[in-house]
N, C-alpha and C positions, 0 to 999 in steps of 0.2 A: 408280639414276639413270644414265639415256645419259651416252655421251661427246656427245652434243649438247648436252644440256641442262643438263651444266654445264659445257660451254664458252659456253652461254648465261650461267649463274647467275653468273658469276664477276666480272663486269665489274659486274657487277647488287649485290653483294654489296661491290662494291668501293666502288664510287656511293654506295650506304647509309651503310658506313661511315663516308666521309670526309664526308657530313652530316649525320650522328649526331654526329661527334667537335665539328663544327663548332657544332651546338644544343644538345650541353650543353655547351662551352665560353663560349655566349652566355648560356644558363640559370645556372652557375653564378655565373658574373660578374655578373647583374643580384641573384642567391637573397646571397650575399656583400654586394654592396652595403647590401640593406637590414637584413642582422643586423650588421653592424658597423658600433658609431656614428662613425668617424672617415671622411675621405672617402679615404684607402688602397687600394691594390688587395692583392690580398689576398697572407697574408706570404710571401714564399718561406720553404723552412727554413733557410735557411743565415743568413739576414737575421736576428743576434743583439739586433739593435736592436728587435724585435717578441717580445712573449711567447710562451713553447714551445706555450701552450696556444691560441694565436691558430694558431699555425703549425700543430699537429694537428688542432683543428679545420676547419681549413680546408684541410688534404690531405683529412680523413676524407667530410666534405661532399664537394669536387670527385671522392673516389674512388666515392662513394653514386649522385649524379648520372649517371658517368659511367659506372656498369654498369647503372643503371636506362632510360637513355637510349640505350644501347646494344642492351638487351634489345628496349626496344619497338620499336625501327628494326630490330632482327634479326628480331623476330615478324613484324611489319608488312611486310620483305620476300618474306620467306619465306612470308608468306600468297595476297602481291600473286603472287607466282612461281606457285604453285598452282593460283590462280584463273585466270590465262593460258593452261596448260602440261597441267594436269589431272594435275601431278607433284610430289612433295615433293619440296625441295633435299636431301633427307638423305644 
């Protein structure tokens, strides 16, 4: 890769991220809602007052979401870059 075209990519890569982080933090929080029956947000771990297995749960869930929503926002740019540039970000 030029030193153009990834001082193109970069800002491009930046933008994705922070609405990747932003969609699965709205995906998790609506996927959370409907599997727990209380109306709670979901446990932090430190919060002794919520069971251990609520609070794993639901790191494990937020940490699944949030490589897989990550992934498709990084394919998905890295595509869109390509099809522009006639270049992989690699």
């Amino acid at each position: 890769m030029s030193k153009t075209t990834k001082a193109l990519y970069a800002p491009l890569s930046i933008a994705t991220s922070v609405a990747g982080g932003l969609l699965a933090g709205a995906v998790f929080s609506q996927l959370w809602k409907r599997i727990d029956d209380s109306a709670q947000d979901p446990p932090d771990p430190k919060d002794l007052n919520r069971s251990t297995t609520a609070a794993l749960s639901a790191a494990a869930l937020q940490g699944l979401i949030f490589g897989l929503v990550r992934a498709v926002v990084d394919r998905a740019g890295a595509r869109g870059y390509r099809t522009i540039t006639h270049e992989a970000p690699v």
